[in-house]
C-alpha positions in Angstrom: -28.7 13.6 7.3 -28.4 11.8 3.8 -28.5 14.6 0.9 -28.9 13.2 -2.7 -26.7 14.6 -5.5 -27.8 17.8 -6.4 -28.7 18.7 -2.7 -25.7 18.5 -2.0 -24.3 20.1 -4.3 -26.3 23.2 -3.3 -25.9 23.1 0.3 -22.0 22.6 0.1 -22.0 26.0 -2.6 -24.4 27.9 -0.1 -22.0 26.4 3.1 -18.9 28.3 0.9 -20.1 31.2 -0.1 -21.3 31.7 3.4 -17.7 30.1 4.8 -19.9 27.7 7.0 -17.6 24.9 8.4 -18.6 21.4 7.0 -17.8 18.1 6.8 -18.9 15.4 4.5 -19.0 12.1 3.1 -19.6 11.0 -0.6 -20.2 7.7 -1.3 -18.8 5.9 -4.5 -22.1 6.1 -6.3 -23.0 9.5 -5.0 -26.4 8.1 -3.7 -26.2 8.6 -0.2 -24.1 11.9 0.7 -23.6 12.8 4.0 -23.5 16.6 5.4 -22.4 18.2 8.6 -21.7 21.7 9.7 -18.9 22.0 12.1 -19.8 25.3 14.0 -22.0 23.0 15.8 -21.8 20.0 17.7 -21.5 16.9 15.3 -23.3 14.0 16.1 -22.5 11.8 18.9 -22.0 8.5 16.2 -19.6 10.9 13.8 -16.3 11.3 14.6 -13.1 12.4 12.2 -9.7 13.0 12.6 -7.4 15.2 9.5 -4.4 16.5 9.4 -5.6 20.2 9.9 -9.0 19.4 12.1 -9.4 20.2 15.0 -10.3 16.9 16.5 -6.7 15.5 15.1 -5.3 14.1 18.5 -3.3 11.6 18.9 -4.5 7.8 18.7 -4.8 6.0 21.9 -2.5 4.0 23.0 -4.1 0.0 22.7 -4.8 -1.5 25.5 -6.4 -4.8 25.4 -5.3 -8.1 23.9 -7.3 -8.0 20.4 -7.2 -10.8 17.7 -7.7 -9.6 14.0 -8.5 -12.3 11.5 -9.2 -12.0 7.7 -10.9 -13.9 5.7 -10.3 -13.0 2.4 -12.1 -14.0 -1.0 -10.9 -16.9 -2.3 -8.3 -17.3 -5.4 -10.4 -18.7 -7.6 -13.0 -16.3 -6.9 -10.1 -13.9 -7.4 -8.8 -15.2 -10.4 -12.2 -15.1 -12.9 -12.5 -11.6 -11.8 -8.6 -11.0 -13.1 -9.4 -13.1 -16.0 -12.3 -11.4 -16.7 -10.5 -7.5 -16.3 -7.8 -8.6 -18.1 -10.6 -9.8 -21.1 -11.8 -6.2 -21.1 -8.2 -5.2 -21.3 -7.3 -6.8 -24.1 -10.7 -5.6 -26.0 -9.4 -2.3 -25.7 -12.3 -0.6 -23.0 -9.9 -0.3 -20.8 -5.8 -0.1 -20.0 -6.3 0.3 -16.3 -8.8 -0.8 -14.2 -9.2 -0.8 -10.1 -10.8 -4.1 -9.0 -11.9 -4.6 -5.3 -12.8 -7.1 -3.1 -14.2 -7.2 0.4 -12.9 -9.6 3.1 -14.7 -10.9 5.9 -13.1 -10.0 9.5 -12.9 -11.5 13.3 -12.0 -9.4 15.8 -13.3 -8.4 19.2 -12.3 -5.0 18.4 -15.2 -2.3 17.9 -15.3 0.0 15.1 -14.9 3.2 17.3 -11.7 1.3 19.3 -10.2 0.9 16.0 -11.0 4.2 14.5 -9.0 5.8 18.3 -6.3 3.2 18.3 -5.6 4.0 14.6 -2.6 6.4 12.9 -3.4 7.8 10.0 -3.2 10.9 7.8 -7.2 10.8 8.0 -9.7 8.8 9.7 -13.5 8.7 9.5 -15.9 7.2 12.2 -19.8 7.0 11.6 -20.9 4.3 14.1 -22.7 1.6 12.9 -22.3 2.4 9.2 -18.3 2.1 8.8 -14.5 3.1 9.9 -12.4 4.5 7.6 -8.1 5.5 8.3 -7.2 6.8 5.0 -3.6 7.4 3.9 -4.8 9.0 0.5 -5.0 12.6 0.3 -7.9 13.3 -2.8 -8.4 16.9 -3.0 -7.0 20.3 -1.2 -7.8 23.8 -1.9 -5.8 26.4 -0.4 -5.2 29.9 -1.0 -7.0 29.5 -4.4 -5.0 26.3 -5.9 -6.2 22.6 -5.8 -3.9 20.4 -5.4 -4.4 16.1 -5.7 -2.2 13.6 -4.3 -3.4 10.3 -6.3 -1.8 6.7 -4.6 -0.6 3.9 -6.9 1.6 1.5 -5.9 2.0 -0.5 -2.4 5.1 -2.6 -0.8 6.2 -4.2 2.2 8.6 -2.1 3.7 10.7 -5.5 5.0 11.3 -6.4 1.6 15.2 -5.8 0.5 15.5 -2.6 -1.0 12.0 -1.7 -1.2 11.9 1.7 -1.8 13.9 0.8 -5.2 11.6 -2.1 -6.3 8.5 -0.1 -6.2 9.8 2.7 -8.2 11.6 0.9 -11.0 8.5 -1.7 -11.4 7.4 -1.5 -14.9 4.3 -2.2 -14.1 3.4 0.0 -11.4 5.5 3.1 -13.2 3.0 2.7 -16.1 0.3 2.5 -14.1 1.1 5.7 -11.9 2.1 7.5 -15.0 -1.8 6.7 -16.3 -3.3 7.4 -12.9 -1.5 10.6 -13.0 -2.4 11.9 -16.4 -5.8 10.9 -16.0 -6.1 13.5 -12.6 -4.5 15.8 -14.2 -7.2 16.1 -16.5 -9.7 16.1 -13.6 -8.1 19.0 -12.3 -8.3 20.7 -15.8 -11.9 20.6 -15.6 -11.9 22.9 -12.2 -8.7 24.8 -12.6 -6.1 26.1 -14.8 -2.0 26.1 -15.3 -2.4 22.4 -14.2 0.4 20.7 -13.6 2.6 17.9 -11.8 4.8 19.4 -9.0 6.0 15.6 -7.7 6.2 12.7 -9.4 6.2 9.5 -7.4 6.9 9.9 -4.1 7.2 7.4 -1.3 5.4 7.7 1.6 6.3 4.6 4.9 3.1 3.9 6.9 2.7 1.9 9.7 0.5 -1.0 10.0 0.2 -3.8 12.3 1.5 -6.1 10.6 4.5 -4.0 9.5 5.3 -0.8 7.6 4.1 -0.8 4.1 5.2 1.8 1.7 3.2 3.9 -0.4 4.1 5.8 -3.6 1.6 9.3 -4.7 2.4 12.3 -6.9 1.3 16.0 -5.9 -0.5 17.7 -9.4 -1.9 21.5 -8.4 -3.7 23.7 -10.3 -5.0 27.3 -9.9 -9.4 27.9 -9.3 -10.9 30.9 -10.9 -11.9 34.0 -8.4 -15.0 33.0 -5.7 -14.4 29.2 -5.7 -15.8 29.1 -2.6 -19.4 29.8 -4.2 -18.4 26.6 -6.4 -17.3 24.1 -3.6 -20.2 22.0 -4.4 -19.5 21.7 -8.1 -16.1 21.7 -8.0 -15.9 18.4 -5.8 -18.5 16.2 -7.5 -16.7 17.3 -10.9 -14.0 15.1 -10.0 -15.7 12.3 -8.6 -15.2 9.2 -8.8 -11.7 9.6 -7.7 -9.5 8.1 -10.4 -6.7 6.8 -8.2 -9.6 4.2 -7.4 -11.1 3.9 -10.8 -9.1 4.0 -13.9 -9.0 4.6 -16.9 -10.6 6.0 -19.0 -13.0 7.1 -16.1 -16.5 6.2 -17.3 -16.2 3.1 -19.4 -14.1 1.9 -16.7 -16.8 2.6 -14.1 -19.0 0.5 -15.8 -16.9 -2.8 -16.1 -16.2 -2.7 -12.6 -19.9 -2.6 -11.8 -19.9 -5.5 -13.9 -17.3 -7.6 -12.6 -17.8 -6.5 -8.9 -21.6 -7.2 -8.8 -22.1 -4.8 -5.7 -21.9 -1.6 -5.2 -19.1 0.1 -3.0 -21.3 2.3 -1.4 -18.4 4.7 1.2 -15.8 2.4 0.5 -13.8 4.6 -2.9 -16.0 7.9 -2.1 -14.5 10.4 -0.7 -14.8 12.1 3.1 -13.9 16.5 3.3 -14.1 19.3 5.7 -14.0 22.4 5.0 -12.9 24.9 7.5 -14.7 27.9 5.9 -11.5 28.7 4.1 -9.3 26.0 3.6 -10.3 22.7 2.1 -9.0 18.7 2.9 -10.1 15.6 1.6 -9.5 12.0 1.7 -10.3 8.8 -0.7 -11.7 6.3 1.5 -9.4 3.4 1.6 -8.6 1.3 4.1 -12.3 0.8 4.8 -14.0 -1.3 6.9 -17.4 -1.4 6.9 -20.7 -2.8 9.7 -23.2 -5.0 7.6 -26.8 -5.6 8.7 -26.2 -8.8 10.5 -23.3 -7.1 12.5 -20.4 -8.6 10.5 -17.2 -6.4 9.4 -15.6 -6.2 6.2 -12.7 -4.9 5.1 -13.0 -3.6 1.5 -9.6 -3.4 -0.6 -8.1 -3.9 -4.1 -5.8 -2.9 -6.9 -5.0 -1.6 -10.2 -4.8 -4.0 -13.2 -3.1 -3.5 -16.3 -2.2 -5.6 -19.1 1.2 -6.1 -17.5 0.1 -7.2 -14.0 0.7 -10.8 -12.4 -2.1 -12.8 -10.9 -0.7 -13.9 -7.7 1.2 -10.3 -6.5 -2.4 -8.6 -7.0 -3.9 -11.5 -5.3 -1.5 -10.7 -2.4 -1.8 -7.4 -2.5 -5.3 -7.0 -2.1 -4.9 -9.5 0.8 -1.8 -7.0 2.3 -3.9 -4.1 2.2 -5.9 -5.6 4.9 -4.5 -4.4 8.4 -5.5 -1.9 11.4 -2.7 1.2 11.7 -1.6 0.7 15.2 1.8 0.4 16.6 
């Protein structure tokens, strides 16, 4: 069932304050949210996998010869959208901005044999709409603190001395260090005593093309006495997520409507569940989506800054295109 904005935000305070188990998806533009109770039997087209759920079993092990091509858009088309964030940049509207791209796919695989054959830390499946396997905590609460785990920063793990390279890029240090600030902020809206408990991280994750790594912080904060009457309005307080935004939050939001063209819809929204007394949540990366005429598309990107390179954010957009099996 599709809930608009403040409908949802109602149901998911009543489902709290009543500990109802839930589960739901926010798209980027808050539009179209999706809302299921878990006491009950979900939907034989919706399917998800977290660390603490109890549907987290183990992937299946692959067992057919698949193909999986990408198409990706091309560099030119690339490079006036770089040009033009990099334009905004340099006006001063924005110092970090998260620019995506989708990219067509071939594959004989369906979107329910990769959402089983997949590892990840979280992995969504609404039939016909989308697959999602998510490496990107967004939000926890547990025992009355919120903690977020924003992403910045991705590397082959075969390149020499990865691991090193990542975390003493000037570039992607400046941009972690804005991304962190600026969720730490969020967080300041919802809680108090706010503050960074690990600072870039590296996380390896296996793809198959190759293990990439991944670098996150962990920033937690303390919620204020019945939070669970507030689930609602704590969540969509922090939305958009800024790990897939930038900064600052809202002018930013509106250049990337205006250099993307379309809108994200799932792909950047969140996905939750609530247990009725612990919550997880996820930003929806590593996204691939069904469009009308039955096509896939895989929908990825990256953080600019006024010290990025052209052709490494080219080919990291194009990197972050893979299925996690191995």
């Amino acid at each position: 069932m599709l809930y608009n904005f403040r409908h949802a935000i109602e149901t998911m305070n009543q489902w709290g304050s009543q500990r109802i188990p839930f589960l739901f998806f926010i798209d980027f533009e808050m539009k179209a949210i999706q809302l299921y109770r878990t006491d009950i039997a979900l939907p034989s087209h919706v399917a998800f996998a977290f660390p603490t759920s109890a549907q987290n079993t183990s992937p299946k092990k692959v067992n057919k010869k698949y193909h999986f091509r990408k198409y990706p858009v091309s560099f030119i088309q690339y490079q006036q959208a770089f040009a033009e964030s990099g334009k905004q940049i340099r006006a001063g509207n924005t110092f970090l901005l998260n620019l995506t791209f989708p990219t067509m796919l071939e594959t004989n695989l369906t979107i329910r044999e990769i959402y089983e054959y997949s590892w990840a830390k979280y992995k969504i499946l609404v039939e016909g709409e989308f697959v999602c396997f998510s490496p990107e905590t967004f939000v926890t609460i547990r025992d009355g603190y919120i903690a977020s785990y924003p992403m910045k920063g991705t590397i082959k793990a075969s390149v020499p001395e990865a691991a090193e390279k990542i975390l003493n890029n000037s570039k992607e240090t400046a941009e972690h260090h804005t991304i962190v600030d600026l969720i730490r902020n969020d967080l300041s809206m919802v809680a108090t005593d706010v503050t960074v408990k690990r600072f870039r991280y590296v996380d390896r994750i296996a793809t198959s093309e190759g293990d990439i790594l991944q670098v996150s912080s962990e920033i937690i904060g303390k919620l204020p006495e019945n939070y669970n009457n507030n689930l609602g309005n704590i969540i969509f307080t922090l939305l958009p997520a800024g790990s897939v935004t930038g900064a600052p939050k809202h002018k930013t939001i509106e250049i990337i409507r205006s250099i993307e063209k379309t809108e994200r819809g799932y792909y950047t929204g969140i996905c939750g569940h609530f247990d009725g007394q612990n919550l997880d949540s996820a930003v929806m990366i590593r996204f691939i989506e069904v469009q009308d005429d039955e096509t896939l598309w895989f929908r990825s990107g990256g953080g600019i800054t006024c010290n990025s390179d052209l052709e490494s954010e080219y080919h990291e957009l194009i990197d972050k295109v893979y299925v996690p099996f191995v």
